[in-house]
N, C-alpha and C positions, 0 to 999 in steps of 0.2 A: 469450888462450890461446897459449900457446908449440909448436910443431908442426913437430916429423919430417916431411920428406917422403919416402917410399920410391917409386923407379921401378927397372921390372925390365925387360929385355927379354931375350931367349932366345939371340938372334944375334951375332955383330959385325957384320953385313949393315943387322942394326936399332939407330935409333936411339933412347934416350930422353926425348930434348930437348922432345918433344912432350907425354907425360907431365909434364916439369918445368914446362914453360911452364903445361901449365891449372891445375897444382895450383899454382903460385905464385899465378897470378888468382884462384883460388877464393881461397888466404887473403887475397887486398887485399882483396877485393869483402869479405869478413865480418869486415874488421880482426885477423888471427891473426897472429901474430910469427911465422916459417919460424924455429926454431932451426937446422937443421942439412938438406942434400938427400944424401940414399944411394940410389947407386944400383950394380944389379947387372948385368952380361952371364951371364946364368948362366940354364938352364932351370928350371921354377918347380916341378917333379917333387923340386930339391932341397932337403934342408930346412938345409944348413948351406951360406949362401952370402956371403962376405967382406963385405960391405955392411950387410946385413942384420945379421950376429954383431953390428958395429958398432953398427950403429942399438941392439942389445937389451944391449948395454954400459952404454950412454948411457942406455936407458930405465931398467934399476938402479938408475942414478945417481940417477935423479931430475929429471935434466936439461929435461927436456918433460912434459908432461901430454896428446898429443894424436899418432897415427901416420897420418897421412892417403896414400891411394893413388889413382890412378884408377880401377883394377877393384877387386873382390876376389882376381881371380885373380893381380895381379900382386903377393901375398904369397903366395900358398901354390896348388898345386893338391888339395891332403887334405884334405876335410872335418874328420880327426882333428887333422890338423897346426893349420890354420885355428880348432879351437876353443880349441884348447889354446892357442895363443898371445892369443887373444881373453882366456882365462879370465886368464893372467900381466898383460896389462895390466888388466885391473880388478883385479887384487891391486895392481898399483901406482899406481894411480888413474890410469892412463894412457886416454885415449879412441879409439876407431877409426872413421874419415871413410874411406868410398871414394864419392868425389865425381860418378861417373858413373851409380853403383845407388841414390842418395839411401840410403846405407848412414851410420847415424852413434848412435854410443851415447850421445852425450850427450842425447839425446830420449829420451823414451818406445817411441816407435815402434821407434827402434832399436834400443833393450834387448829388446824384445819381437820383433823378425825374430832375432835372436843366439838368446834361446829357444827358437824353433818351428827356428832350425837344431841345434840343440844337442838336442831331442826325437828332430827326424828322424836326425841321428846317432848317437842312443841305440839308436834302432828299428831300424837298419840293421845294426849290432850285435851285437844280439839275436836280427834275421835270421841274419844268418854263422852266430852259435853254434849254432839250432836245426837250420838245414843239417848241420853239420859233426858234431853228435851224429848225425842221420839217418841219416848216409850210414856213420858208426864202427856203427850197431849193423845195416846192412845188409852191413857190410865182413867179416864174420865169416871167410871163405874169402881170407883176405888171400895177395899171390899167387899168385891164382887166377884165369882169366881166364874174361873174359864171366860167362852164363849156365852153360856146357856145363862150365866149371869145370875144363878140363883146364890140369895144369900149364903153367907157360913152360918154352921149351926153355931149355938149358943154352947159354951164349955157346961159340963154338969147334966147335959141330956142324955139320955139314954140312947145307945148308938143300937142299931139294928145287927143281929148276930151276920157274920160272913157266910156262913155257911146253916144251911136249917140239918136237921135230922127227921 
């Protein structure tokens, strides 16, 4: 199996040599070919990071068949971000290893943790949406503040002192 390595770290303070080092061991130890090691300084809040673009260039191509990490976190921190790019490499028969969470779709097991993540991001969702309707048909007095529903004042008024003397 031909295999991406991605390491991320947040800082210049951090380094990712550490990352590179265990994911090169894991593929000797299981005979996997490293095509290519990317890696990022960049925090993982973002989802367009130079390394990365790179790496998903190359997975287009066809280049690898396997994206392997140490965490999961150190691809993405968004549950949505995180499925969505799960879901592009299984269109491109590309596989995902994070080597410290025994995270890996080439198993059974794997495919089926991706699911039960993919449900629970369904449901969370679904949550937002039910809130977000709740709160629009409670919002009628848009505007309007609290309970007592007296308007906001106007910006440029003169505000009454906190405290008298």
């Amino acid at each position: 199996m031909k295999v991406a390595i991605y390491a991320r770290v947040s800082t210049d303070d951090q380094f990712a040599d550490k990352q590179v080092e265990a994911l090169k061991d894991y593929c000797s130890r299981f005979v996997y070919d490293v095509f290519d090691v990317y890696i990022d300084v960049i925090g993982g809040a973002s989802t367009s990071r130079p390394a990365f673009n790179s790496l998903l260039v190359d997975m287009r191509k066809y280049k690898f068949n396997c994206v392997m990490v140490t965490k999961l976190d150190r691809l993405g921190r968004s549950l949505s971000h995180l499925l969505s790019l799960i879901d592009e490499f299984k269109k491109k028969g590309v596989n995902f290893i994070a080597t410290t969470q025994n995270i890996d779709t080439t198993t059974a097991t794997g495919n089926l943790l991706f699911q039960i993540m993919g449900a629970f991001a369904e449901f969370e969702k679904n949550i937002i949406s039910e809130r977000t309707k709740e709160g629009l048909k409670k919002a009628k007095n848009v505007g309007k503040r609290g309970k007592d529903k007296k308007p906001r004042q106007k910006r440029g008024g003169l505000r009454k002192p906190l405290f008298t003397q």
